[in-house]
PyMOL Python script that loads the backbone (N, CA, C, O; Angstrom):
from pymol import cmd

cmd.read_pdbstr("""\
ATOM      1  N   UNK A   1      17.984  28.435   8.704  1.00  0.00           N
ATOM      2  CA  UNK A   1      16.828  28.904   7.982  1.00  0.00           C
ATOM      3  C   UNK A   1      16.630  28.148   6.673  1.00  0.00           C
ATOM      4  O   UNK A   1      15.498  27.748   6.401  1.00  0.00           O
ATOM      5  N   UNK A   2      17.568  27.940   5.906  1.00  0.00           N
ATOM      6  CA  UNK A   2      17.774  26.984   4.724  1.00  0.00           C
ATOM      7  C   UNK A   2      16.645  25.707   5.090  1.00  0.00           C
ATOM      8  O   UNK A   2      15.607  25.607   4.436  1.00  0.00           O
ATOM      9  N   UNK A   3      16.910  24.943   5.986  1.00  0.00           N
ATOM     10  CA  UNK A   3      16.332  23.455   6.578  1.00  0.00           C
ATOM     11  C   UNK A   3      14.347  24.266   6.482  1.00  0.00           C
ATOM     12  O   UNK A   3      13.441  23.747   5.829  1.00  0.00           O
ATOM     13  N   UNK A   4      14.230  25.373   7.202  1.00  0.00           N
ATOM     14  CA  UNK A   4      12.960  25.641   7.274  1.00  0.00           C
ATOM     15  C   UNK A   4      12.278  26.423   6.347  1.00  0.00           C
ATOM     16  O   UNK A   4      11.056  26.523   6.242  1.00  0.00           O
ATOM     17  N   UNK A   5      13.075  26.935   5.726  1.00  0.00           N
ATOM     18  CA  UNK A   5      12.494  27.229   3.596  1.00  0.00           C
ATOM     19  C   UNK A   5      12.522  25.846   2.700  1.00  0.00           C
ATOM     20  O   UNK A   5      11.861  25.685   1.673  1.00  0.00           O
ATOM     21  N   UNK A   6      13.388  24.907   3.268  1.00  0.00           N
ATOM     22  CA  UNK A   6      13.042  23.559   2.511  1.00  0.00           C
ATOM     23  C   UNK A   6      11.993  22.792   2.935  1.00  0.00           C
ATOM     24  O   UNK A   6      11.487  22.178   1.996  1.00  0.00           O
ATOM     25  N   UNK A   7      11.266  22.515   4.421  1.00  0.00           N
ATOM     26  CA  UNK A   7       9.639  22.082   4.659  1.00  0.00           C
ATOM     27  C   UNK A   7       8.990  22.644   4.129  1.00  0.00           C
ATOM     28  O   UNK A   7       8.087  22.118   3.477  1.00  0.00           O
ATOM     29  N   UNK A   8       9.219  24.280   4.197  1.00  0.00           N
ATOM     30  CA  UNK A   8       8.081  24.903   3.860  1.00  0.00           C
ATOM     31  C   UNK A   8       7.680  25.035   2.322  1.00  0.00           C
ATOM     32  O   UNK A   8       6.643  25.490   1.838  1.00  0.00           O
ATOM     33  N   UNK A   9       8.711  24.548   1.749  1.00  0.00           N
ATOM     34  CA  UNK A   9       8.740  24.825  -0.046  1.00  0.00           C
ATOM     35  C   UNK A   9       8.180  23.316  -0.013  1.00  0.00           C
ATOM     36  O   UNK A   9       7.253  23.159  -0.807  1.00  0.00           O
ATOM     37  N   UNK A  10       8.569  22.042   0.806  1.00  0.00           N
ATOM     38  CA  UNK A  10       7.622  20.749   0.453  1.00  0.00           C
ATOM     39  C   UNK A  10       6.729  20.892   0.771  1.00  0.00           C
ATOM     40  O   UNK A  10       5.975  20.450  -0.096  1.00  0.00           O
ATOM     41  N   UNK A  11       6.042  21.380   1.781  1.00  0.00           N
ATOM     42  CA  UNK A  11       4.966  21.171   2.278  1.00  0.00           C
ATOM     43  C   UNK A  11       3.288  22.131   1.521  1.00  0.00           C
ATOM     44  O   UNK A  11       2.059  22.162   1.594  1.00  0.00           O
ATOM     45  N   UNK A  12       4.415  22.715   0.884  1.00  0.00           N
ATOM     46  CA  UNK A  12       3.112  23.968  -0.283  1.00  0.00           C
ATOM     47  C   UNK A  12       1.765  23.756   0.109  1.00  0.00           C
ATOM     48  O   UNK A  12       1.386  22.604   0.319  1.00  0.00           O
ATOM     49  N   UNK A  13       1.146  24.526   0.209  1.00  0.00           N
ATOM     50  CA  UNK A  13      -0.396  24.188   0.439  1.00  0.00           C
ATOM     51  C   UNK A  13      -0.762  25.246  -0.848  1.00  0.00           C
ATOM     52  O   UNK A  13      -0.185  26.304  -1.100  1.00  0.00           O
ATOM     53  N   UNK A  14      -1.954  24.602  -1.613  1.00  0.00           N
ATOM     54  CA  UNK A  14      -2.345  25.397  -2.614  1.00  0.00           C
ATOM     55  C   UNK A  14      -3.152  26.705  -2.262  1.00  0.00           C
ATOM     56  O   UNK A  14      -4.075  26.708  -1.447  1.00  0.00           O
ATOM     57  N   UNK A  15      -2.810  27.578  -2.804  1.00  0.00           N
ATOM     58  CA  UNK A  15      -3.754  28.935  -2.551  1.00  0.00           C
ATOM     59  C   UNK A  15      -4.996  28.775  -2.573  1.00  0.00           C
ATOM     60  O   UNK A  15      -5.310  27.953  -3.434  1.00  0.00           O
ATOM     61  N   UNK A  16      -6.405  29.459  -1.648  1.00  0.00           N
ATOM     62  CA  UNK A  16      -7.312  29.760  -1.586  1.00  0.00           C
ATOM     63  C   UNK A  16      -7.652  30.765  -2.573  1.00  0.00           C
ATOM     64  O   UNK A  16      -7.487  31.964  -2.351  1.00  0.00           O
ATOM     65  N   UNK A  17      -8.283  30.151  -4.028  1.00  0.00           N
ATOM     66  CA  UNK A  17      -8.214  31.479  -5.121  1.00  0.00           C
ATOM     67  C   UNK A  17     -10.104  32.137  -4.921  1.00  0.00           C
ATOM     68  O   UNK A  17     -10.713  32.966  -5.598  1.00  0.00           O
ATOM     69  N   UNK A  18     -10.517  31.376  -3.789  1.00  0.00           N
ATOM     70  CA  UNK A  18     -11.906  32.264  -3.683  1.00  0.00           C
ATOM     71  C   UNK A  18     -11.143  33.661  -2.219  1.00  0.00           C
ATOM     72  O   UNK A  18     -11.912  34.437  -1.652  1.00  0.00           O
ATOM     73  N   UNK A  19      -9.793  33.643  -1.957  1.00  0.00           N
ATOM     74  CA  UNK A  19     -10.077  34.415  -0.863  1.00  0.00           C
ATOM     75  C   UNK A  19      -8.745  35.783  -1.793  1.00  0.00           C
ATOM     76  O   UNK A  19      -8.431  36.912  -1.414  1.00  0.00           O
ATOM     77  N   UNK A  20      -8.418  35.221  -2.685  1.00  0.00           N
ATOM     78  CA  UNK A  20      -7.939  36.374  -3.667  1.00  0.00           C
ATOM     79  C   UNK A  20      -8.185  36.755  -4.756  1.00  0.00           C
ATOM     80  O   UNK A  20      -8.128  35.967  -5.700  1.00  0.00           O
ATOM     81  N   UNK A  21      -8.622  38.426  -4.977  1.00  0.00           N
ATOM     82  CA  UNK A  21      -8.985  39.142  -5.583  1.00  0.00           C
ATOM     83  C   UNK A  21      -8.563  39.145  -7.492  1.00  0.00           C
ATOM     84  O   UNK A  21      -9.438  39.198  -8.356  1.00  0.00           O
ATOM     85  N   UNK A  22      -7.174  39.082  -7.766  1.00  0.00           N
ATOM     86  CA  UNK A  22      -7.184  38.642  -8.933  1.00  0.00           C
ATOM     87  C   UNK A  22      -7.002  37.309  -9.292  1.00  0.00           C
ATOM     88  O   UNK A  22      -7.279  36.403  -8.505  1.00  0.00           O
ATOM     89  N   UNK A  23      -6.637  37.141 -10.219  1.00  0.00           N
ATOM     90  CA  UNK A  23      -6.536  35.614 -11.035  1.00  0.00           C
ATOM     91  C   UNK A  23      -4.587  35.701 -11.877  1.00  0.00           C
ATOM     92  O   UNK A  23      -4.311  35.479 -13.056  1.00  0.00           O
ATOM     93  N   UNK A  24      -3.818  36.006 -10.987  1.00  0.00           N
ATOM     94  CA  UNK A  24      -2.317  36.418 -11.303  1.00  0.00           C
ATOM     95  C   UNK A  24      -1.821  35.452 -12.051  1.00  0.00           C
ATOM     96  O   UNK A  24      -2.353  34.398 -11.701  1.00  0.00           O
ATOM     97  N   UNK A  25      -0.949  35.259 -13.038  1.00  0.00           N
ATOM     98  CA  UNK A  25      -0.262  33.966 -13.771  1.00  0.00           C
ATOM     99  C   UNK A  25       0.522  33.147 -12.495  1.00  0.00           C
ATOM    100  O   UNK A  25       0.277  31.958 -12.704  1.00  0.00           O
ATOM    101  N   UNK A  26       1.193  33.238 -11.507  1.00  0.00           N
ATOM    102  CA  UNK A  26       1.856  32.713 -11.149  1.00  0.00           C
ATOM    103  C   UNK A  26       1.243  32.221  -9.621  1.00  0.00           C
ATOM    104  O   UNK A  26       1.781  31.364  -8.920  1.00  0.00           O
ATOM    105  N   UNK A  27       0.072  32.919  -9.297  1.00  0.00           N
ATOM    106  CA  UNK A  27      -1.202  32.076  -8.261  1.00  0.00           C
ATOM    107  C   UNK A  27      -1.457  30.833  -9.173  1.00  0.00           C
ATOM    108  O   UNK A  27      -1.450  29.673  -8.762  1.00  0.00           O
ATOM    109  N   UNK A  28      -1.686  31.223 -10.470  1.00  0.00           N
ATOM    110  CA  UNK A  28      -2.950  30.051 -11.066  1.00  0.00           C
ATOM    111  C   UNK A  28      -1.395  28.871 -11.168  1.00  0.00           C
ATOM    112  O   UNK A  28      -1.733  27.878 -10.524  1.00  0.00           O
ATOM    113  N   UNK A  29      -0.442  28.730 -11.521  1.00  0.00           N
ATOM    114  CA  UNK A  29       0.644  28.286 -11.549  1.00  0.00           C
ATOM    115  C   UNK A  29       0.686  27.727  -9.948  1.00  0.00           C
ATOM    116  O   UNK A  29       0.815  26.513 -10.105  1.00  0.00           O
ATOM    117  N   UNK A  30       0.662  27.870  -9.136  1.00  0.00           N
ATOM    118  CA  UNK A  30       0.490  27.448  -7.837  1.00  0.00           C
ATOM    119  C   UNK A  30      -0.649  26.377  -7.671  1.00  0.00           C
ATOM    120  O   UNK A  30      -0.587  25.154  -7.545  1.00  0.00           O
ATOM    121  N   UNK A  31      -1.890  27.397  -7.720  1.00  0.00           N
ATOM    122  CA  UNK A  31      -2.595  26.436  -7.664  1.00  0.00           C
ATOM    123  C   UNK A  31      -2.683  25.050  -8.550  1.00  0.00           C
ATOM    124  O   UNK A  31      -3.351  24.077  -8.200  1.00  0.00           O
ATOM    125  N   UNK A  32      -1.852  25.125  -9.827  1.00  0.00           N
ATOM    126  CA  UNK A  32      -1.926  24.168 -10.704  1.00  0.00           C
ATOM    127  C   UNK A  32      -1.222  22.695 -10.317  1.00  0.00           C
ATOM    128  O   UNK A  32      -1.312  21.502 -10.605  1.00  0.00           O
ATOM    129  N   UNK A  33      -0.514  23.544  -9.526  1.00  0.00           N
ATOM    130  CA  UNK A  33       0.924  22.355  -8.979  1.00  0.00           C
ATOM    131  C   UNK A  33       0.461  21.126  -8.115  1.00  0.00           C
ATOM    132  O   UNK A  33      -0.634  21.053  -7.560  1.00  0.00           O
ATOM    133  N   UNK A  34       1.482  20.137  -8.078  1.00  0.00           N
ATOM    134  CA  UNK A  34       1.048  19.245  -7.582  1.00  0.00           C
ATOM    135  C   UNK A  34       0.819  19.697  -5.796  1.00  0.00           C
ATOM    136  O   UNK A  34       1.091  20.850  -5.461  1.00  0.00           O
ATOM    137  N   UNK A  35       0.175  18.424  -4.478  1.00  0.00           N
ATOM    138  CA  UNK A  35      -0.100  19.131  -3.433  1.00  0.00           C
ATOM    139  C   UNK A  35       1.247  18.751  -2.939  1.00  0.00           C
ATOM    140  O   UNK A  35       1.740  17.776  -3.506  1.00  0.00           O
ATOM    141  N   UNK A  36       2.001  19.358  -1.931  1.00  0.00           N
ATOM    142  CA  UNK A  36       2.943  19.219  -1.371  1.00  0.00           C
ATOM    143  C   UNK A  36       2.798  17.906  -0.288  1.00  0.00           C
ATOM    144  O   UNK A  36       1.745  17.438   0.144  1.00  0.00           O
ATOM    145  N   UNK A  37       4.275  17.435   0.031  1.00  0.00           N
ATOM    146  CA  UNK A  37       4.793  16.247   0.475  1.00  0.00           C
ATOM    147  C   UNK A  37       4.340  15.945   2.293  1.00  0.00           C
ATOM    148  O   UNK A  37       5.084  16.450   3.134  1.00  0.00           O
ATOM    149  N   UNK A  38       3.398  15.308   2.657  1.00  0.00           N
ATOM    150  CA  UNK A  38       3.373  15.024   4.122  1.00  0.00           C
ATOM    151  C   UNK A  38       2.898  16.435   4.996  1.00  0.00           C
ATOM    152  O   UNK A  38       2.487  17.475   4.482  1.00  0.00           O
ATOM    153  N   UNK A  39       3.050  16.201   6.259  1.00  0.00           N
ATOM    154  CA  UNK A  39       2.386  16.862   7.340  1.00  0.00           C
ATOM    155  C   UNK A  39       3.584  17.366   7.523  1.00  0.00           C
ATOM    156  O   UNK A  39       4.583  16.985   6.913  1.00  0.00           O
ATOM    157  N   UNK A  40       3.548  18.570   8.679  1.00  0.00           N
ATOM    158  CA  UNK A  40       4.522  19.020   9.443  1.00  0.00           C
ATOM    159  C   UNK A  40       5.392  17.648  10.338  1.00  0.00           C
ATOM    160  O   UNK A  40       6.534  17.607  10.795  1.00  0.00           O
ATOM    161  N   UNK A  41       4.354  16.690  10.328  1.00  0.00           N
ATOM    162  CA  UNK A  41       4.651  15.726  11.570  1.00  0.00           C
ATOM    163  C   UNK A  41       5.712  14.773  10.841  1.00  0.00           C
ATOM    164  O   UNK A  41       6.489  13.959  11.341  1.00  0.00           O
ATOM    165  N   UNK A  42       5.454  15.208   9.200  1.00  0.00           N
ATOM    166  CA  UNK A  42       6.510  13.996   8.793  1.00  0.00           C
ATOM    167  C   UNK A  42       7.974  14.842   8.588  1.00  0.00           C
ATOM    168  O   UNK A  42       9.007  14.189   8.444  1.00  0.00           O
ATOM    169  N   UNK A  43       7.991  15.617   8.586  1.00  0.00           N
ATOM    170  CA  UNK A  43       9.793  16.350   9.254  1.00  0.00           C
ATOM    171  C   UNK A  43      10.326  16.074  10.292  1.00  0.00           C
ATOM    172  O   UNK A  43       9.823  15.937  11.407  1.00  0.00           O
ATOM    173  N   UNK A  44      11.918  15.935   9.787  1.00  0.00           N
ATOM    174  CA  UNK A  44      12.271  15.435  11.498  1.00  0.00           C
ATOM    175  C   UNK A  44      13.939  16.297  11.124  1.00  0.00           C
ATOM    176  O   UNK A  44      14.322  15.961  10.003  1.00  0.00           O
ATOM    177  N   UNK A  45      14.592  16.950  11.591  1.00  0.00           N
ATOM    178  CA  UNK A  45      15.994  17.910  11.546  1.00  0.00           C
ATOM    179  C   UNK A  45      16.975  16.800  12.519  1.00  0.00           C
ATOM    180  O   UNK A  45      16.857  15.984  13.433  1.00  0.00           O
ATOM    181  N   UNK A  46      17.665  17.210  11.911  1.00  0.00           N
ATOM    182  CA  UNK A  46      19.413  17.085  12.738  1.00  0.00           C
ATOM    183  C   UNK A  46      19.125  15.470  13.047  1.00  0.00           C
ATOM    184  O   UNK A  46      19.101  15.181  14.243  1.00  0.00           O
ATOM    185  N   UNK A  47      18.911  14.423  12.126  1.00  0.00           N
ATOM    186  CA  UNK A  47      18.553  12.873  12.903  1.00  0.00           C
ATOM    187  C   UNK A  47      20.396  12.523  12.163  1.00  0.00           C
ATOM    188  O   UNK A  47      20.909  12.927  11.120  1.00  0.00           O
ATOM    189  N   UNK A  48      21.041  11.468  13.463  1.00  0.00           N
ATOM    190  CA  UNK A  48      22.106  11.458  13.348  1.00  0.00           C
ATOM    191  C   UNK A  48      22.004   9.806  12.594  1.00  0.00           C
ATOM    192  O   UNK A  48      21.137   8.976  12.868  1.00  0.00           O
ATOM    193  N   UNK A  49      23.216   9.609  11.526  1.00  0.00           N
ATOM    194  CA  UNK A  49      23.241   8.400  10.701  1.00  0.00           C
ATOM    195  C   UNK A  49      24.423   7.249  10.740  1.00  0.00           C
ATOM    196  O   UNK A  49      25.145   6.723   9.893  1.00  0.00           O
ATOM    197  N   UNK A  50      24.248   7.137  12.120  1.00  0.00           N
ATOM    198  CA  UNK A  50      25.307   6.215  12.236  1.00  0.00           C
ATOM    199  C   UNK A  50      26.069   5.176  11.704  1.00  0.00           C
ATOM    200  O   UNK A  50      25.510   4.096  11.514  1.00  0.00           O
ATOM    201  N   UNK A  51      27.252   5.313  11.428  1.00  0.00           N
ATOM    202  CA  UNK A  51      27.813   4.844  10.971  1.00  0.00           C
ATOM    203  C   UNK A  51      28.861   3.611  11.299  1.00  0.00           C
ATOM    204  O   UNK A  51      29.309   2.685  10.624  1.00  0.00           O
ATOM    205  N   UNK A  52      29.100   4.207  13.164  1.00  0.00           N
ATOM    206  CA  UNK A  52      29.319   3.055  13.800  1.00  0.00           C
ATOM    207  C   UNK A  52      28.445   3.356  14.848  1.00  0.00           C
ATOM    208  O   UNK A  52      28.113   4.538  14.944  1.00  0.00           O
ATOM    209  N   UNK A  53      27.806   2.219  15.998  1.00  0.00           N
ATOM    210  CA  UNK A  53      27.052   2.726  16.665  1.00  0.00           C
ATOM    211  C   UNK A  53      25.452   1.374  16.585  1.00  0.00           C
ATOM    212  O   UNK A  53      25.241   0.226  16.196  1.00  0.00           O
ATOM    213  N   UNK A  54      24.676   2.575  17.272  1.00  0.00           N
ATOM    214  CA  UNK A  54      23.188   1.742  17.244  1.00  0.00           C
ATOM    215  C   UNK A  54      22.635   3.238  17.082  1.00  0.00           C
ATOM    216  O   UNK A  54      23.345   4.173  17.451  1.00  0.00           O
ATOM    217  N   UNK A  55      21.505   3.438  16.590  1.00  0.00           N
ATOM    218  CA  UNK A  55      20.471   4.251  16.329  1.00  0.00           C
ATOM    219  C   UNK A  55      20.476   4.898  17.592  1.00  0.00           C
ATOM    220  O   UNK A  55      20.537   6.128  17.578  1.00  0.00           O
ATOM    221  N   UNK A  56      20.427   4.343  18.618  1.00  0.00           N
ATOM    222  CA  UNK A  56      20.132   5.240  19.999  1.00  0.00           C
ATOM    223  C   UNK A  56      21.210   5.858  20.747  1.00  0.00           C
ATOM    224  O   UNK A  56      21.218   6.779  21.563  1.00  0.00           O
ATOM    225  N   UNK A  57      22.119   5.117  20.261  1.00  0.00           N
ATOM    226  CA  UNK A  57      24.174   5.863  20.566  1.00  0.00           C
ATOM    227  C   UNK A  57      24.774   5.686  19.780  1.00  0.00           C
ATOM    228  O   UNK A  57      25.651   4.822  19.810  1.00  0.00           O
ATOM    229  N   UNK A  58      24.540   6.425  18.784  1.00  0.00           N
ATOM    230  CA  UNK A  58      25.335   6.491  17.295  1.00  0.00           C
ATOM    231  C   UNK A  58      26.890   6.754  17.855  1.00  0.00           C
ATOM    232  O   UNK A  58      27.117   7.256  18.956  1.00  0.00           O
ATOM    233  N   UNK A  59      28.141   6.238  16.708  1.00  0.00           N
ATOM    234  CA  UNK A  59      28.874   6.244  16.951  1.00  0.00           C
ATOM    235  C   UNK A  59      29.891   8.173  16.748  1.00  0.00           C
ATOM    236  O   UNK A  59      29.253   9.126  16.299  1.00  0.00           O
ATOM    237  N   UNK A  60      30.989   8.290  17.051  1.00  0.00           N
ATOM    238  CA  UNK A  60      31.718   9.731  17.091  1.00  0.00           C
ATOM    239  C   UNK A  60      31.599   9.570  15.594  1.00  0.00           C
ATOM    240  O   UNK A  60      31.485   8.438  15.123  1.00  0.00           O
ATOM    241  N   UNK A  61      31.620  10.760  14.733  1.00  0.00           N
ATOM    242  CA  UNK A  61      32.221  11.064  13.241  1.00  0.00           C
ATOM    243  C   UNK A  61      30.983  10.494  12.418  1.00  0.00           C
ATOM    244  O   UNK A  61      30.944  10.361  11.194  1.00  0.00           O
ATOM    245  N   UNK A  62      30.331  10.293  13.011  1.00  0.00           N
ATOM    246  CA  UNK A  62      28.537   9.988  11.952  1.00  0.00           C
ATOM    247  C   UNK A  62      27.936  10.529  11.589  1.00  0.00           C
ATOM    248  O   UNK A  62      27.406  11.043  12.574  1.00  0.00           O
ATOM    249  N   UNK A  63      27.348  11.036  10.491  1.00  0.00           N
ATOM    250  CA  UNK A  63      26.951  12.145   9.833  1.00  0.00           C
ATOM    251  C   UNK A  63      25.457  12.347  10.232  1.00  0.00           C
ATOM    252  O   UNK A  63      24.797  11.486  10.815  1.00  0.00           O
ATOM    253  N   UNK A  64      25.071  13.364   9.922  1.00  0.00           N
ATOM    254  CA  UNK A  64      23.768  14.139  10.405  1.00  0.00           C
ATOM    255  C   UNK A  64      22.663  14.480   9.315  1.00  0.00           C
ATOM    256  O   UNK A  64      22.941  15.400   8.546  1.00  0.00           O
ATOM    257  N   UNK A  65      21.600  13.922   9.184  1.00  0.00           N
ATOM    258  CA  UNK A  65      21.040  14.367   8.277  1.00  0.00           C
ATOM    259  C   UNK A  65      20.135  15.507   8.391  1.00  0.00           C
ATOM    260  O   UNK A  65      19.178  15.593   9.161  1.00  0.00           O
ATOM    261  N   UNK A  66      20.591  16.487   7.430  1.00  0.00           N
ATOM    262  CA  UNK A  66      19.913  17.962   8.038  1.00  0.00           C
ATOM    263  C   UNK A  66      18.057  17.795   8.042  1.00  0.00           C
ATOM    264  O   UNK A  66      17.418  18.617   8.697  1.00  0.00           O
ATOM    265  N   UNK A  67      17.521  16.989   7.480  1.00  0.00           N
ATOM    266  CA  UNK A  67      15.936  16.959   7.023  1.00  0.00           C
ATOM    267  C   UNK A  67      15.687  15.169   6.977  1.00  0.00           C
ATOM    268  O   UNK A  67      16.608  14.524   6.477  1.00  0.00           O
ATOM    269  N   UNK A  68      14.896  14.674   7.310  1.00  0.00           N
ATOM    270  CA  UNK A  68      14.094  13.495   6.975  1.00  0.00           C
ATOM    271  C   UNK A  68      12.926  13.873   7.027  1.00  0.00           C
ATOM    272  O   UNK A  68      12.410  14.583   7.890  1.00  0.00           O
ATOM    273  N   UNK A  69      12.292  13.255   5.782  1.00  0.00           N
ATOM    274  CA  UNK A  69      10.923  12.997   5.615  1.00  0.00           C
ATOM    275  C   UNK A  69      10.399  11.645   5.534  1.00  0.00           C
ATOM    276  O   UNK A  69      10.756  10.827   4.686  1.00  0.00           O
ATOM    277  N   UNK A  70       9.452  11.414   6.540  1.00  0.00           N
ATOM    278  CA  UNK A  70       8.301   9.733   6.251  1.00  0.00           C
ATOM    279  C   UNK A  70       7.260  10.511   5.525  1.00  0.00           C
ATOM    280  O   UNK A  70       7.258  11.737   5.634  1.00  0.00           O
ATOM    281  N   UNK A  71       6.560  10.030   4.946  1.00  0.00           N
ATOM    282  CA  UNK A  71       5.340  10.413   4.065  1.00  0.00           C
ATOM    283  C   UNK A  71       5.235   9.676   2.810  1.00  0.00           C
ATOM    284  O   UNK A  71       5.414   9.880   1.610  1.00  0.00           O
ATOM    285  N   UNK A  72       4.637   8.126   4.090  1.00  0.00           N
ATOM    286  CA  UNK A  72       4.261   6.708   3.039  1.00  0.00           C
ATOM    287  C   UNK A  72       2.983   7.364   2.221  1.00  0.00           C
ATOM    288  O   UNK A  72       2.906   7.063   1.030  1.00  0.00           O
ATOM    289  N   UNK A  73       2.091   8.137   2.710  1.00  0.00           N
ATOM    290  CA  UNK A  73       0.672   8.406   1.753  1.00  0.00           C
ATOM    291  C   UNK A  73       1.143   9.071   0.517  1.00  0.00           C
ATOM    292  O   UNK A  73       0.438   8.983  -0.488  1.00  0.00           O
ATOM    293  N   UNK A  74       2.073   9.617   0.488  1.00  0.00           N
ATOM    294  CA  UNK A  74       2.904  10.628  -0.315  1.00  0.00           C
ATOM    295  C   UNK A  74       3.853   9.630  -1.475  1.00  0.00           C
ATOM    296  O   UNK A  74       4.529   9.952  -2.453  1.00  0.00           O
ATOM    297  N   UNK A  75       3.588   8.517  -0.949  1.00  0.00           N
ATOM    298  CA  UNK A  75       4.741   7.530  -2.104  1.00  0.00           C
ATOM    299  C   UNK A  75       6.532   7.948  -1.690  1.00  0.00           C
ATOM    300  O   UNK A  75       7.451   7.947  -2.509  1.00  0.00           O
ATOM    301  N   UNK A  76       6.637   8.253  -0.319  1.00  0.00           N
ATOM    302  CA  UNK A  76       7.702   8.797   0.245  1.00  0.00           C
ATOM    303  C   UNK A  76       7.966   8.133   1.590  1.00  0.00           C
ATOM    304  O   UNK A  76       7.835   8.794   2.620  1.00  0.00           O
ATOM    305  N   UNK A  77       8.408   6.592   1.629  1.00  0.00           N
ATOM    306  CA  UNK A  77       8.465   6.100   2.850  1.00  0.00           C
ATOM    307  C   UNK A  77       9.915   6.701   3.590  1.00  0.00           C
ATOM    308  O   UNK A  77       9.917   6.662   4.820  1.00  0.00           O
ATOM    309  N   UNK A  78      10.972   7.176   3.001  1.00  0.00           N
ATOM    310  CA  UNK A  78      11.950   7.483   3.821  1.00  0.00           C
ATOM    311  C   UNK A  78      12.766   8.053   2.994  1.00  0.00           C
ATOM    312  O   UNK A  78      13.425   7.424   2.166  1.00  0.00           O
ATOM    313  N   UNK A  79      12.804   9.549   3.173  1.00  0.00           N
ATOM    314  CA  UNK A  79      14.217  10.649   2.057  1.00  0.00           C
ATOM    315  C   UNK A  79      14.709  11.391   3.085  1.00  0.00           C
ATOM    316  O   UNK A  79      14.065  11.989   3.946  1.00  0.00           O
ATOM    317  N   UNK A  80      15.850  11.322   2.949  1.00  0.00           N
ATOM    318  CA  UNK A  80      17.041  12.343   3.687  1.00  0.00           C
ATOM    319  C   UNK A  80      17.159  13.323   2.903  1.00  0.00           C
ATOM    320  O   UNK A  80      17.038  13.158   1.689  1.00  0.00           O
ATOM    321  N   UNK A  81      17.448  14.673   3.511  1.00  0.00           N
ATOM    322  CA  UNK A  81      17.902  15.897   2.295  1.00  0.00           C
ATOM    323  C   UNK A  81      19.037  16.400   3.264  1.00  0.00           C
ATOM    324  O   UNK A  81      18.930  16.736   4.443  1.00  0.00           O
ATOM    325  N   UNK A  82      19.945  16.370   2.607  1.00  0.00           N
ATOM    326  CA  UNK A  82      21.161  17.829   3.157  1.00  0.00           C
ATOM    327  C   UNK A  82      20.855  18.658   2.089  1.00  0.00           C
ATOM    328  O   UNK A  82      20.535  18.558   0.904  1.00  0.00           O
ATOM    329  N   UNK A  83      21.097  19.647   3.054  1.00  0.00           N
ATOM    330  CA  UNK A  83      21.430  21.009   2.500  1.00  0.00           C
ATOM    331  C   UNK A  83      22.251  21.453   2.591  1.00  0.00           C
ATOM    332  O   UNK A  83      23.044  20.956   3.390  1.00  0.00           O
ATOM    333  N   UNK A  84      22.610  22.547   1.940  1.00  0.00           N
ATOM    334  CA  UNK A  84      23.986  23.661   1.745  1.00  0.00           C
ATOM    335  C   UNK A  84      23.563  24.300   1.490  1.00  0.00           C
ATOM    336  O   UNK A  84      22.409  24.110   1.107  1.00  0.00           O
ATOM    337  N   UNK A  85      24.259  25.937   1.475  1.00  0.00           N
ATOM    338  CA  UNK A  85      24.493  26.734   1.524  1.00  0.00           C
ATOM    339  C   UNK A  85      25.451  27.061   0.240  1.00  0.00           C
ATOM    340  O   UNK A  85      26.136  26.038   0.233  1.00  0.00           O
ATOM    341  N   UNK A  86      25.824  27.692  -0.626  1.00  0.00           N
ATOM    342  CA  UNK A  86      27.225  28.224  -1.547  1.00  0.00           C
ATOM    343  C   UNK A  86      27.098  29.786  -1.151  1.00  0.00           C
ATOM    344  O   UNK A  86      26.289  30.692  -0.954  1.00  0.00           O
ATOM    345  N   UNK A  87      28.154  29.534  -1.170  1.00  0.00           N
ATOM    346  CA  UNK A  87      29.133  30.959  -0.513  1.00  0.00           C
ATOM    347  C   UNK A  87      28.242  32.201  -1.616  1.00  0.00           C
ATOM    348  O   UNK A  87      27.970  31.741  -2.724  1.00  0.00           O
ATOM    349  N   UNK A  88      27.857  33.499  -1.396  1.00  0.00           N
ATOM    350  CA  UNK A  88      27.588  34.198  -1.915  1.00  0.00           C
ATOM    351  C   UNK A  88      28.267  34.365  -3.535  1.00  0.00           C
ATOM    352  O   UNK A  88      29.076  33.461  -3.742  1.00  0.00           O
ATOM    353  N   UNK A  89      28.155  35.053  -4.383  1.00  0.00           N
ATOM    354  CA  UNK A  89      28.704  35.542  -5.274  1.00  0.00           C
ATOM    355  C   UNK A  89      28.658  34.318  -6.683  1.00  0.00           C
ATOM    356  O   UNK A  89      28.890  34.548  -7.870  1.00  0.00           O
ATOM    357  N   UNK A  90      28.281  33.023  -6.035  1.00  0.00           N
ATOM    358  CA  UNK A  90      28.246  31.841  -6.571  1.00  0.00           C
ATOM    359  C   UNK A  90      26.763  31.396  -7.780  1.00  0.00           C
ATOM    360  O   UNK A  90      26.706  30.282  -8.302  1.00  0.00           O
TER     361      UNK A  90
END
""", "prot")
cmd.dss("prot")
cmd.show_as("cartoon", "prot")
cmd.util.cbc("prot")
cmd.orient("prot")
């Protein structure tokens, strides 16, 4: 769930402030923000980063990148994100 609260926190689409009723500090704060990063189409989960290997049969023990994003219109031709998790209480 982490991986799909992180598209969805890039991908922000600004609020429709003609289809809500007040004018809240933290809507207008939304809407103020910049527009979020690429399409749905530019996410891609679990792409493996071989380390030994070829792209199409990556090698054993090669790490995984939890998120890639393309989104050249975005000034974002190629970012990896891992994520984590910290243990509760943290």
């Amino acid at each position: 769930m982490a991986v799909n609260e992180t598209v969805i926190a890039l991908l922000r689409s600004k609020p429709d402030m003609a289809k809500l009723t007040d004018d809240l500090p933290h809507v207008r704060a939304a809407v103020d923000a910049p527009d979020g990063i690429g399409t749905i189409a530019s996410y891609f989960t679990e792409i493996p980063l071989p380390a030994t290997g070829t792209w199409n049969t990556p090698g054993r023990g090669g790490a995984q990148a939890d998120l890639v994003l393309t989104a050249p219109q975005g000034q974002v031709p190629l970012l990896f994100i891992e994520i984590d998790k910290l243990p509760r209480g943290r």
